[in-house]
C-alpha angles and dihedrals in degrees: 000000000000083000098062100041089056090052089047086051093049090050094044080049094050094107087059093064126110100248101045087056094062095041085050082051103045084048083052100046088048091050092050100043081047096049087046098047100029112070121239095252091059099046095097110027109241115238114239121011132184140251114236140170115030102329080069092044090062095048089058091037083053094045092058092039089058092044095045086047108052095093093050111032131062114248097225081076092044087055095088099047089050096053087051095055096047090046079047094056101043094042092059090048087061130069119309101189096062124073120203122222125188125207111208131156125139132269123323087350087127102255102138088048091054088050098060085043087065101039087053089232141058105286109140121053113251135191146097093280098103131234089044097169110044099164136041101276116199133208113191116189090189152014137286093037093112089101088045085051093045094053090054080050089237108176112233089242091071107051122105143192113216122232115280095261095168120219088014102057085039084071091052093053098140107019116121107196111199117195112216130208102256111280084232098056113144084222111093094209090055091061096043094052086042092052088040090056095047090059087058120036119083092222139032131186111201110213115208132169128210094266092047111036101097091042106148092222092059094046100036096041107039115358097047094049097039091051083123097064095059092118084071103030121100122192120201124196099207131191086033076156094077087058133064122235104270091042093051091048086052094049088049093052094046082049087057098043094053089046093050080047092053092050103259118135112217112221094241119154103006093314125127111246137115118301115244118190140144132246144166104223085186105056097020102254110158096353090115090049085049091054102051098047093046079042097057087035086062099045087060091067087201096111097092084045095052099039089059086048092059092043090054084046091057101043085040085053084044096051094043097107086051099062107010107086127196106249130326118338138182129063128307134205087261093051093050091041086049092045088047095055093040088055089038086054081049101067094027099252087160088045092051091048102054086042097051082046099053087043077061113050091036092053074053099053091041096053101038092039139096120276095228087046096055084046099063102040092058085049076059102051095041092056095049097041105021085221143081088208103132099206094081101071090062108074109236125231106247102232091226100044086047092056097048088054092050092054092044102058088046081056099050075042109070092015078073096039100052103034106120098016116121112268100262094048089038088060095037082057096052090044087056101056091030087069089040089063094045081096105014096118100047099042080055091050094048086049094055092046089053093049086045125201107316088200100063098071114028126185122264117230120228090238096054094091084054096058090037090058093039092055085047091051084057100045089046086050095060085042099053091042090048092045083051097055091046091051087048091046086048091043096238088120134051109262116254110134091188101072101046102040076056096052092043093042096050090048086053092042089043104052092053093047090044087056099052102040079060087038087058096041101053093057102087093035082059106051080052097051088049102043088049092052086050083044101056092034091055096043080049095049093041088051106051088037084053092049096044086034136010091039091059088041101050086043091058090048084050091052087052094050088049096058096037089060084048091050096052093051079055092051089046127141137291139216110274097232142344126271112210121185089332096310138101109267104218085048100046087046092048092064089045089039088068094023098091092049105040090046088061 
């Protein structure tokens, strides 16, 4: 009983040893270093944050895009930008001052080594047993990262706080690592949580070793396609300790060389790309190095930034035969002017005109010519035709003929409209004027009906009693002259051959002369009066077929402009390198890259 009360005691007096004290002291040095260097505003992170500038330009730009987009594009190829959106919009909700980092690398490559390296203590389970890691394991250097953690669906069991390390962990305030299953497991559900996790994280530090560097899984299934996220890719070279200096350079370059192969641009002399450097996990080499550059990477609290800016790039990359068209598109004055006459040749407007011209001139002829004349030219007409019916001097539209025009010219149409146009907008555009010419011909037929035929009922020109009177006074004329020879013959009138034959002479000479003189002078009245008629029947044609056809047409081009100016906000620009602690990235990587091996 003494016993245990003395241990009790022990246990109650455990803050008074030696080593808690210093422990206590060393906590309490690293509080205060951290209060003095870390301002007062970034003590405790802030939960939430917002995108500006232009990353936020080309959300809002891909959020139109997906909405203007619904009705054209498959949404299998719509998939990708709305992911990006959601993972957009949780991951703003979430802290803005931590960046997560993933460690990932394949089986037996030293990554949960690395990762205790890192933590300063034994976190991650490590040993030749494989697969080690066999869940998500996260290591948290400060506070307010739990919804980070829940969104990666990390159990609470495997979070972790790293030992107190003073200035040096100070550097880390606000890095979450998280250390993957390897990307290579056996096991299925390893490689799903591993590729789940990657979707989600705004780093990741690839972890390879000297046998498995160049494996073809690694290159062909994460690195190659995600060649676009290099501004927040590391790759580490681990286990540099199992191979001598020269032999660790030449692995590095060949590292390189795969990696400018994949895609991925390397952040060498001042330019934005992924960090490659070596490291032994297992002796420290270039772990310090590691640390300050993930260290200075953190403090620029850019990476989820960044990482959203590479997804928009991909699905950007992804959506690029959907907006991007080959050469000019859209109608031109020549294609509407085209459309218009092929629809004018449809209902005949030509046709109409000539004939409303010829109604004219021959109502003209009729009413200014010779009796005899009229006379003989109806004889004519009833011996060709066998019939005085006047419709059939005008040609009639064949129905059918009429309706294939009319379908032709919407095909030319949107073939010309949409040539050049990406696939989905190229379809949109036939569909449009597809359900424009549904009634297109009839509207057309019930247009002409309403405008009726120009040619039944011509105008009559003023002059046209005046020609009349004039043709009676010569008819009168004959008829008065030949009256006068009879009465000589009969001997009612006094003989004189000479002044009748005149009279009768100048009315047959007269009536003639009178005909064609109107004949002359309705010529250019009735090309007017036809062409006028053409005229109406073609404005009335190219109207109706603008308002079935070239209006939905022209709206669905304007869609497609729309959303290509919204597509190329998306696309956008990026920064032109990184920045990191007020030096140049790819410098300040280059030194670190070679550091680990050169300090062997």
């Amino acid at each position: 009983m003494v016993d245990d009360d003395r241990g009790s005691g022990r246990r109650e007096r455990w803050d008074d040893g030696l080593i808690a004290r210093r422990a206590s002291e060393r906590a309490a040095a690293a509080a205060e270093e951290s209060e003095r260097d870390v301002p007062e505003e970034d003590a405790l992170p802030l939960l939430g944050g917002s995108y500006g500038g232009p990353l936020r330009t080309r959300l809002d730009a891909l959020h139109e895009l997906v909405g203007l987009s619904r009705t054209r594009v498959e949404s299998e190829a719509l998939a990708e930008a709305g992911r990006v959106l959601d993972e957009a919009a949780a991951r703003q909700r979430l802290s803005s001052r931590h960046t997560v980092i993933a460690l990932a690398g394949a089986t037996g490559s030293g990554k949960s080594t690395l990762f205790n390296a890192l933590a300063g203590v034994p976190v991650s389970e490590t040993g030749l047993r494989r697969p080690t890691t066999s869940a998500p394991i996260a290591l948290s250097w400060s506070e307010g990262a739990a919804g980070l953690l829940d969104r990666l669906s990390v159990p609470s069991r495997l979070r972790r706080r790293p030992l107190a390390g003073g200035a040096a962990d100070a550097e880390l305030q606000g890095l979450v690592l998280v250390d993957l299953p390897d990307h290579d497991s056996a096991v299925t559900a390893h490689r799903d949580q591993v590729d789940r996790v990657l979707g989600l994280v705004d780093a990741v530090i690839w972890v390879v070793d000297p046998e498995k560097y160049a494996d073809a899984a690694l290159h062909e299934r994460y690195l190659r396609p995600l060649a676009g996220h290099a501004e927040v890719t590391f790759v580490v070279l681990n286990q540099i300790d199992r191979l001598g200096t020269e032999a660790a350079d030449l692995v590095l370059d060949d590292l390189r060389r795969l990696l400018d192969e994949d895609g991925v641009a390397l952040g060498e002399h001042g330019e934005p790309g992924a960090t490659v450097l070596a490291v032994s996990a297992l002796s420290g080499e270039g772990i310090p190095e590691l640390r300050e550059l993930i260290g200075r990477f953190v403090q620029e609290r850019t990476a989820p930034e960044r990482r959203l800016a590479a997804d928009i790039d991909a699905a950007a990359a992804r959506l690029r035969p959907a907006y991007l068209a080959d050469g000019r598109s859209g109608l031109d004055e020549r294609a509407r002017g085209d459309f218009a006459d092929r629809l004018a040749v449809a209902v005949g407007a030509q046709a109409a005109g000539e004939a409303a011209e010829r109604v004219w001139r021959r109502g003209a002829i009729r009413a200014c010519g010779t009796p005899w004349l009229r006379l003989y030219r109806w004889y004519e007409r009833l011996r060709a035709h066998g019939s005085t019916d006047p419709r059939l001097d005008s040609p009639v539209e064949d129905e059918l003929t009429a309706r294939q025009r009319v379908e032709q010219a919407v095909r030319i149409v949107a073939d010309e409209a949409s040539r050049g146009l990406p696939t989905p907008w190229a379809q949109a555009v036939r569909e449009a004027a597809a359900r424009g010419a549904e009634g297109l011909p009839e509207a057309l037929d019930e247009l002409t009906v309403s405008m009726g035929d120009p040619a039944a009922r011509p105008p009559r020109p003023a002059w046209w009693p005046a020609a009349v009177l004039a043709q009676v006074v010569m008819t009168l004329l004959q008829i008065f002259g030949a009256l006068w020879l009879v009465g000589q013959i009969v001997g009612v009138v006094e003989p004189g051959l000479l002044p009748p034959v005149l009279v009768m002479v100048g009315g047959i000479i007269g009536g003639p002369l009178v005909e064609w003189a109107c004949e002359g002078a309705v010529k250019g009245p009735a090309r007017r009066y036809g062409q006028e008629a053409e005229r109406r029947l073609r404005e009335a044609a190219a109207a109706c077929g603008r308002a079935r056809v070239l209006d939905p047409v022209a709206a669905e081009l304007m869609r497609y402009r729309e959303v290509r100016e919204q597509y190329a906000t998306v696309v956008g620009t990026r920064p032109s390198a990184r920045v990191v602690g007020g030096l140049r990235s790819g410098a300040s990587r280059m030194g670190a890259t070679r550091a680990g091996v050169r300090g062997r």
